[in-house]
N, C-alpha and C positions, 0 to 999 in steps of 0.2 A: 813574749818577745818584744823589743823595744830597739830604737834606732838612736843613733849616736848624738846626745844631746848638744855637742857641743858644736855639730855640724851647720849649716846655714846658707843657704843662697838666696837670694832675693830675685824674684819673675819681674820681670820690666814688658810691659806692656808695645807692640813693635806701631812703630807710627802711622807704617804704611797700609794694613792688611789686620794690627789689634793681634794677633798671635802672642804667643807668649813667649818670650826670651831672658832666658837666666844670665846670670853678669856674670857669667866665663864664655861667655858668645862674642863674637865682634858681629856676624850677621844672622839676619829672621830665619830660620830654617822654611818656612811656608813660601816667603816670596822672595826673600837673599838681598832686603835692604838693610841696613845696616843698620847697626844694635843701638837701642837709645841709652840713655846715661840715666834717667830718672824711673824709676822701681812705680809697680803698677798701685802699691800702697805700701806704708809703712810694716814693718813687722810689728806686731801687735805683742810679742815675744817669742824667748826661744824655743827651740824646737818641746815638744811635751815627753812630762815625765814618762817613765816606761805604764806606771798606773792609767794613763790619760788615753793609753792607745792598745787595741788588741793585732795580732797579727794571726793569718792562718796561711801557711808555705806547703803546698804539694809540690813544688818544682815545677809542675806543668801549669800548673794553677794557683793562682792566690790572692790573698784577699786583707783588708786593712780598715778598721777603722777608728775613725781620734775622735775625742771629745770638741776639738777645737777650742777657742780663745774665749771665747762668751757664754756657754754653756754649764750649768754647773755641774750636769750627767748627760751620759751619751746615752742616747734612745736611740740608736743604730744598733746596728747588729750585720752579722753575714758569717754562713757558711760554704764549706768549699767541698766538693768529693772528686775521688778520679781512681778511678779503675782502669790503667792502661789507657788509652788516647782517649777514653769517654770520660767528660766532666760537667760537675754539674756547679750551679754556682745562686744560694739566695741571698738576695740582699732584704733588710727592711729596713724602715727607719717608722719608731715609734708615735704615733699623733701628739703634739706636746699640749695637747689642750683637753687631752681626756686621761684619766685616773692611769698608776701604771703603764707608761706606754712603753717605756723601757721592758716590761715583763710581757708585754705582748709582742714586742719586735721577736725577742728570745722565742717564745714559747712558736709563732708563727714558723720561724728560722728553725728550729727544728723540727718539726710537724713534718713540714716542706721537703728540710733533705731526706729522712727517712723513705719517702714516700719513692725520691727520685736515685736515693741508695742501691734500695732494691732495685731497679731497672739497671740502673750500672752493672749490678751483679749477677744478670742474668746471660747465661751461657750465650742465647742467639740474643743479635741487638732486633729490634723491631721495627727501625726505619722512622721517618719522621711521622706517620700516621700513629705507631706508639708512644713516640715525645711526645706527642699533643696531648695524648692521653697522660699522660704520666702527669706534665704539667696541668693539668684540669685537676689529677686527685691531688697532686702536691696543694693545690690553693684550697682546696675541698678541708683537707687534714688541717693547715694552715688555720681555716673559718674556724674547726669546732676545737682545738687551739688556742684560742684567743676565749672562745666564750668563756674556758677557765681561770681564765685569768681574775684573779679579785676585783672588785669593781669600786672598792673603798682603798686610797690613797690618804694616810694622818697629809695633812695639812695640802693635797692632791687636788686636782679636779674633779668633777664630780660626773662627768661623762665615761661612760664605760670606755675599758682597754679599749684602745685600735692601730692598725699598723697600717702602713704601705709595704708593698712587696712586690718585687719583683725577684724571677725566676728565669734564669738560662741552663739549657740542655745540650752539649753541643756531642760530638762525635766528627772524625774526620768526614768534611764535605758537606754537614748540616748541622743546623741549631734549629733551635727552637726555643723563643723566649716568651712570655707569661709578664704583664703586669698588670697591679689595681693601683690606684694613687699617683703619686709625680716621682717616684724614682725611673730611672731610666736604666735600657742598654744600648748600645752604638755599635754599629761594625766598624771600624776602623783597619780598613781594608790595607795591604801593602802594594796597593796600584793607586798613584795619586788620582785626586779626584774623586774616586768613591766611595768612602765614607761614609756612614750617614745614621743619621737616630734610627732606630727601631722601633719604639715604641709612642706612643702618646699618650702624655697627659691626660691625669682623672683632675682637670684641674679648674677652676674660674677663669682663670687666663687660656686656656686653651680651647675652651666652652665659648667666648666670645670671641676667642678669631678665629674658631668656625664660624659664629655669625657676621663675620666681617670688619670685626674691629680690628688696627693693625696691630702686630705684634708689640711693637714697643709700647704703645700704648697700654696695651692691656698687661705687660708685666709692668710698668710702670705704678697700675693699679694698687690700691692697698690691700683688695683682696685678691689679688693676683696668684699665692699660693695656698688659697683655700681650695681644697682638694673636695670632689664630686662623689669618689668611690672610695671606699675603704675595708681592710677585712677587721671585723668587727661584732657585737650586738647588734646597733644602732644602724648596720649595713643594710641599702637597698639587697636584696638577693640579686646575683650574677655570677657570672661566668668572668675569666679576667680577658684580655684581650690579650690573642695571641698571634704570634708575626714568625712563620718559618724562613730559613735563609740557606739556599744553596751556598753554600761554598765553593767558587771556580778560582780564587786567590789567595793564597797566604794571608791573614790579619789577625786582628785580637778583637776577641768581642768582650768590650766593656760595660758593666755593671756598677749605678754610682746611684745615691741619693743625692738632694737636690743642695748637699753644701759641698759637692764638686759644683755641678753643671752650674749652679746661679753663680758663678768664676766665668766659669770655662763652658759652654753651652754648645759652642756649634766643633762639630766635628772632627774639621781638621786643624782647630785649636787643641784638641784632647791628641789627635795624629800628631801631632808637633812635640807635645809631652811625651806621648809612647816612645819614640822615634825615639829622642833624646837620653832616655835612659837605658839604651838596651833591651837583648833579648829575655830576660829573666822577669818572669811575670812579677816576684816581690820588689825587685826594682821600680819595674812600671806603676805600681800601686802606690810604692814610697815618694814616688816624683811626685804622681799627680794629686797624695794627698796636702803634699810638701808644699808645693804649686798653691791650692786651696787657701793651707792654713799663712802664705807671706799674702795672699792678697787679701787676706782681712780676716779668714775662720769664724764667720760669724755664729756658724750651725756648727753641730756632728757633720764630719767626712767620711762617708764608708764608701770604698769603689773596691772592685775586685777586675782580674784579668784573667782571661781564658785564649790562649791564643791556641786556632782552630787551622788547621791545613786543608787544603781541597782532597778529597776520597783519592786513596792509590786502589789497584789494582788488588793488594792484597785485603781481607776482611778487617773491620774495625776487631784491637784486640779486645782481649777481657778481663777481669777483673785478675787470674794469676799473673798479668804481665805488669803489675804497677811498679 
């Protein structure tokens, strides 16, 4: 599936608050100053071929990822599932400094949803003490996964496969996310103000402002996005870090590697994107990779949406109601 090449908006950057504003706007959606005139960078080209971009559409879920403008293969990846209001959602993005990474993103990304498949498809849901589990063998299956991956790349790097990953589990009223590496997920709540990352960084940057260095400083860094954890060979042994979330509000909980966020990073910059495009989760994906690739596409874009409701009264369905 592929999006309309001939399509185009350019993100302009807003003066007041940095939000993002497309040039069919006169004002910011975050703070409602008014729209600047000059674009936050040039387009670097048009929109990409249909080869350049994958798409995956459940309706209630979906997911997207581009090559971008600089890269010469996408080493992203992501899949989607949904079984009636339970969905599940992996992202990876491949190590580009080690042999195959692209075939490890793949072979992770399916490991992963198999794992979190089956759960979807089980008659009784098991509450979030079961998504934690689910998400611990999803990253489990994921590891041994990847060990098969070829470790010889013609004219490749010479470090074995390895990915980042990240994993969301949601069900009406609760998620549960899983990551290793610098992809991310966000809630992006529909009650201003709450928003906010989910997870943290396996990263050098986020390693030293835990010790105190400031933020800007340390993504400034040249090692800034060398990453601490990985699913891999070459992998410390772990466990990924996992972050459960009630749900008491309407929102989408997004899933992106780091050629979204290094754009678009803090929360209600990605809220401002969602917002803009509509209820339709393939929308939301198409903006925000869209968004990405006019501010420069330096990387692969993969983000996925999963918009999650707070628990009703009646039971989470199951997999005959998709």
């Amino acid at each position: 599936m592929s999006i309309d090449s001939t399509t185009h908006q350019e993100v302009f950057s807003c003066r007041s608050c940095s939000s993002p504003v497309f040039d069919d706007e006169q004002f910011c959606e975050v703070c409602g100053a008014a729209a600047p005139t000059e674009p936050v960078a040039p387009h670097p080209a048009d929109s990409p071929a249909a080869a350049d971009r994958d798409e995956w559409d459940l309706v209630a879920v979906a997911a997207l990822s581009d090559r971008g403008h600089r890269r010469s293969r996408n080493e992203d990846t992501a899949r989607v599932a949904r079984a009636g209001e339970r969905m599940a959602v992996v992202v990876c993005d491949g190590v580009a400094s080690t042999a195959n990474p692209h075939l490890a993103a793949v072979a992770a990304a399916d490991a992963a949803l198999a794992v979190l498949s089956e759960l979807l498809a089980r008659p009784e849901w098991p509450g979030q003490d079961g998504m934690r589990d689910a998400v611990g063998r999803a990253f489990a299956a994921a590891d041994r996964a990847v060990l098969g991956v070829p470790d010889d790349e013609p004219d490749g790097n010479d470090l074995s496969p390895s990915t980042t990953m990240v994993v969301a589990l949601a069900a009406p009223g609760q998620a549960v996310v899983g990551n290793v590496g610098d992809s991310r997920a966000y809630w992006l709540s529909g009650v201003a103000g709450r928003s906010r990352l989910l997870t943290v960084d396996d990263s050098w940057a986020q390693a030293s402002i835990a010790e105190g260095m400031a933020p800007e400083a340390a993504y400034a860094h040249p090692d800034a996005h060398t990453i601490t954890r990985w699913i891999g060979a070459d992998a410390e042994p772990g466990t990924p870090s996992l972050t459960t979330l009630d749900v008491t509000e309407p929102g989408v909980l997004l899933v992106c590697t780091d050629g979204l966020w290094n754009y678009f990073a803090h929360p209600e910059e990605l809220a401002a994107l969602v917002r803009l495009a509509g209820p339709a989760p393939m929308d939301m994906v198409r903006r925000l990779s869209d968004a990405a690739l006019a501010a420069g596409g330096q990387d692969n874009v993969t983000v996925a949406a999963l918009p999650v409701a707070p628990a009703s009264s009646s039971p989470s369905t199951g997999p005959d109601e998709e």
